[in-house]
C-alpha positions as a LaTeX table, in Angstrom:
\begin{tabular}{lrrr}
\hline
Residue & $x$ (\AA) & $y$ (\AA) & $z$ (\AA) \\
\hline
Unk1 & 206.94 & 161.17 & 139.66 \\
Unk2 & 204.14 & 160.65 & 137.18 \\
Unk3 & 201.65 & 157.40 & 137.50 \\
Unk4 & 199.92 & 156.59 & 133.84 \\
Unk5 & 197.17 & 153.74 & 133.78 \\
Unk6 & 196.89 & 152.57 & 130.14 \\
Unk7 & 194.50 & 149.64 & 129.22 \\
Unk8 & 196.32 & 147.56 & 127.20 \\
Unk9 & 193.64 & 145.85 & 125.49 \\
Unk10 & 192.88 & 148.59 & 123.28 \\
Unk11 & 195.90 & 149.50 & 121.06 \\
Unk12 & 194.39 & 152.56 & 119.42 \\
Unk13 & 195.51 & 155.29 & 122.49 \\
Unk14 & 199.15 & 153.63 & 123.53 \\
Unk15 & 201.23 & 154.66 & 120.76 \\
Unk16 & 200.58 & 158.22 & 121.55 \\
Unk17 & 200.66 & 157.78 & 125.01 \\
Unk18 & 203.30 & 159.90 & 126.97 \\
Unk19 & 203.82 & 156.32 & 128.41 \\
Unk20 & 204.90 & 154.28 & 125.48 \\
Unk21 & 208.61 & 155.15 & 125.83 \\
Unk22 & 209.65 & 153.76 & 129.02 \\
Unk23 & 213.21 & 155.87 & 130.41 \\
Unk24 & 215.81 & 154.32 & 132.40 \\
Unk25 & 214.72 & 153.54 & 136.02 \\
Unk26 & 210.88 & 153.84 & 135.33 \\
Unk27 & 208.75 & 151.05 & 136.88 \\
Unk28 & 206.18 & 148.95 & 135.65 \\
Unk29 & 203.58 & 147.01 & 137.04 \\
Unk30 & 201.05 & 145.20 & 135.53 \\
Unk31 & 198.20 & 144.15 & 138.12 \\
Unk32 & 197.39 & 140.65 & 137.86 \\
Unk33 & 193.74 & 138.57 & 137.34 \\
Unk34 & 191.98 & 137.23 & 140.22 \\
Unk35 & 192.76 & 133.74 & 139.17 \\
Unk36 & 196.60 & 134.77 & 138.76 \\
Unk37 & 197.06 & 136.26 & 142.15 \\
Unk38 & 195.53 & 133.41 & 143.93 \\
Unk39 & 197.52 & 130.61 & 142.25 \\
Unk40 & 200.62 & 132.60 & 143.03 \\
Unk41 & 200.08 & 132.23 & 146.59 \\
Unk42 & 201.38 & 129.80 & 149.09 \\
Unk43 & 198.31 & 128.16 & 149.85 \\
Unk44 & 195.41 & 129.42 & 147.25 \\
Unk45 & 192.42 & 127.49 & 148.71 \\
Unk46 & 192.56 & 125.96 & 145.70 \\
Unk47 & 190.20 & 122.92 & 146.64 \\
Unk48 & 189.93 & 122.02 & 143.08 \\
Unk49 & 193.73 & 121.27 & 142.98 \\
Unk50 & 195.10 & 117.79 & 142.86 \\
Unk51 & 197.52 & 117.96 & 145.78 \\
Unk52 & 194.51 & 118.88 & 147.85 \\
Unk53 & 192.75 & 115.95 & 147.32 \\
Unk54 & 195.66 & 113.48 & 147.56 \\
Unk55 & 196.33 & 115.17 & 151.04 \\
Unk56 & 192.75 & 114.66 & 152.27 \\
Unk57 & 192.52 & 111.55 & 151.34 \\
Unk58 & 195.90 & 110.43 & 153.44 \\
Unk59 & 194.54 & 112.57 & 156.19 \\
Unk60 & 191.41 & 110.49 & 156.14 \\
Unk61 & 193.11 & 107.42 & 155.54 \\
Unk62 & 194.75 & 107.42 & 158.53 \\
Unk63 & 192.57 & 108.86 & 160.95 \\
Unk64 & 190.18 & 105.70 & 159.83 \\
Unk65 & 193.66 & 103.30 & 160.59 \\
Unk66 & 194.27 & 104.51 & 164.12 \\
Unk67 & 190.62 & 104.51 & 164.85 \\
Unk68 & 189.98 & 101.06 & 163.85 \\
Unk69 & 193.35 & 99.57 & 164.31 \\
\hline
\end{tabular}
């Protein structure tokens, strides 16, 4: 087993790269951006999302009905 890291934003070293020809069963994994990894969670703490302000709002909708109701 043999682990290559290859930055792919420079094309001039991947074409002679031992890892440019992927073989049957090799694995890749590409590591994702901060921003990727934390939308691709269940809940992101995303506070700038829509859904989270919708839901706070309700939330504090109704607290402010049973209180004054």
């Amino acid at each position: 087993q043999r682990v290559y890291g290859l930055n792919l934003t420079s094309g001039e070293h991947i074409y002679s790269s031992p890892a440019y020809y992927l073989q049957q069963n090799d694995v890749v994994y590409v590591e994702p951006n901060e921003v990727k990894a934390r939308q691709s969670t269940v809940n992101g703490n995303n506070v700038r999302s829509t859904s989270f302000w919708i839901s706070l709002a309700s939330l504090l909708t109704s607290v402010a009905i049973l209180i004054f109701n």
